[in-house]
N, C-alpha and C positions, 0 to 999 in steps of 0.2 A: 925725510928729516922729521924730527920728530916735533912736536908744538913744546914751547917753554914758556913760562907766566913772563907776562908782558909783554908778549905777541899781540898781532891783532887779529881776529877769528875770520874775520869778512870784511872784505874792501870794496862795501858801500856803507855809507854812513856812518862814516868816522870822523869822530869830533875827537882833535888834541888841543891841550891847550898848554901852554907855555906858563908856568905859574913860579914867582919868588917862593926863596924857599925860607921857614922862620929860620932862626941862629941858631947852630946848636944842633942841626939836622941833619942827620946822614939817612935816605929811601934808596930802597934797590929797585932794581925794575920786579915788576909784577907784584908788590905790597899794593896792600888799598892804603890811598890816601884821603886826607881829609884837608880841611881849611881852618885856621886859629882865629882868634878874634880879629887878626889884622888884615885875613886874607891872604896871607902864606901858608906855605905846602907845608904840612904835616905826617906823621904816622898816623892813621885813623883810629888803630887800639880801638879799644870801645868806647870812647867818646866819639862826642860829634852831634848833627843832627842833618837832616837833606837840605835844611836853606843853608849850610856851609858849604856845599859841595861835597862831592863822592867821586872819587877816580881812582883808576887805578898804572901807576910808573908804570913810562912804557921807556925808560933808560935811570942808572942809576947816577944818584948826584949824592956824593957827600960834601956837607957845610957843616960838618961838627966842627971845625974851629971858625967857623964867621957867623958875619951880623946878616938879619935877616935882611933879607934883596940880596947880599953879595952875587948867590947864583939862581938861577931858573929851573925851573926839570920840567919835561914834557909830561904829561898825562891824559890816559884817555877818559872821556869823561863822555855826558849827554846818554845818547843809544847805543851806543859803540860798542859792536861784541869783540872781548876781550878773554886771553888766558889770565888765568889767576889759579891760585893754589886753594887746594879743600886743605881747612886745619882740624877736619874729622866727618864723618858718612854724611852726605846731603845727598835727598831724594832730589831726581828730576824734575824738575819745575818748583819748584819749592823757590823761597824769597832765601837769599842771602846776606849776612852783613859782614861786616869787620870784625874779627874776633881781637885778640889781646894782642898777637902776635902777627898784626896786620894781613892776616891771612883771609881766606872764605869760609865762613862757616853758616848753620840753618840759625836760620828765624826761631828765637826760642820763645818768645812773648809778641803778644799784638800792639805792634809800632811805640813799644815802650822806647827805655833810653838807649835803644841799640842801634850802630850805627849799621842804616840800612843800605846795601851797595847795590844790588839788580837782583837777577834771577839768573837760578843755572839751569843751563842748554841741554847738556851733555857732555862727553869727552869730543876728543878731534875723529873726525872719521866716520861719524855714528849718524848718519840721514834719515834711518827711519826706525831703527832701536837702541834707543838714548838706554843709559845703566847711570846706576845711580852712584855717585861718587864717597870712596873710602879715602882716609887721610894721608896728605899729601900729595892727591890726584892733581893733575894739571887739567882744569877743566873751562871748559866754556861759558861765560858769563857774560848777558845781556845787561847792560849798566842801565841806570835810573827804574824807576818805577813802574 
């Protein structure tokens, strides 16, 4: 079977966290999320900063028509190696953020306003020759810093 974004890569050291979601919000699994001023689950898009939090759905929850709290959505967040989706080529080991389309994409600028999500591994399967990721790869990403 094959890996799909919002999988989890390795089952040690996983952090999930159960997070309200703002009003208005519909995340699918495997989007990078972020956190809004109140502390509710958002789209990350390119906003954001690392004291908001960085996770990425690991189930999906739509709230487009309710108030924020109505529901929760899980997210993997802390060290947690996670699938997520490339939204165009990242080198191996290179830092990742949130692109527009809540996706993975490379570090274009030094820790400017971009919202920074972890670093990518490699694809599924790959233990001792990581390949660099082309868009819309399902790849493996190391969350936080």
């Amino acid at each position: 079977m094959a890996a799909t974004a919002g999988q989890l890569a390795r089952s040690t050291g996983i952090e999930i966290f159960s997070i309200a979601m703002a009003a208005s919000t519909s995340i699918t699994t495997g989007q990078c999320v972020g956190l809004d001023s109140s502390g509710d689950a958002v789209l990350a898009g390119t906003s954001g900063v690392v004291a908001q939090g960085l996770y990425v759905a690991i189930e999906t929850q739509d709230n487009s028509s309710g108030s924020a709290g109505d529901l929760n959505i899980r997210l993997a967040g802390g060290n947690t190696y996670v699938y997520a989706t490339a939204s165009e080529a990242i080198v191996v080991g290179n830092t990742v953020k949130s692109t527009a389309s809540s996706k993975c994409g490379p570090l274009t600028s030094t820790f400017g306003n971009e919202t920074l999500l972890g670093r990518y591994i490699g694809h599924e399967n790959e233990p001792d020759a990581q390949t660099d990721a082309v868009t819309d790869d399902v790849i493996i990403v190391r969350l936080g810093l």
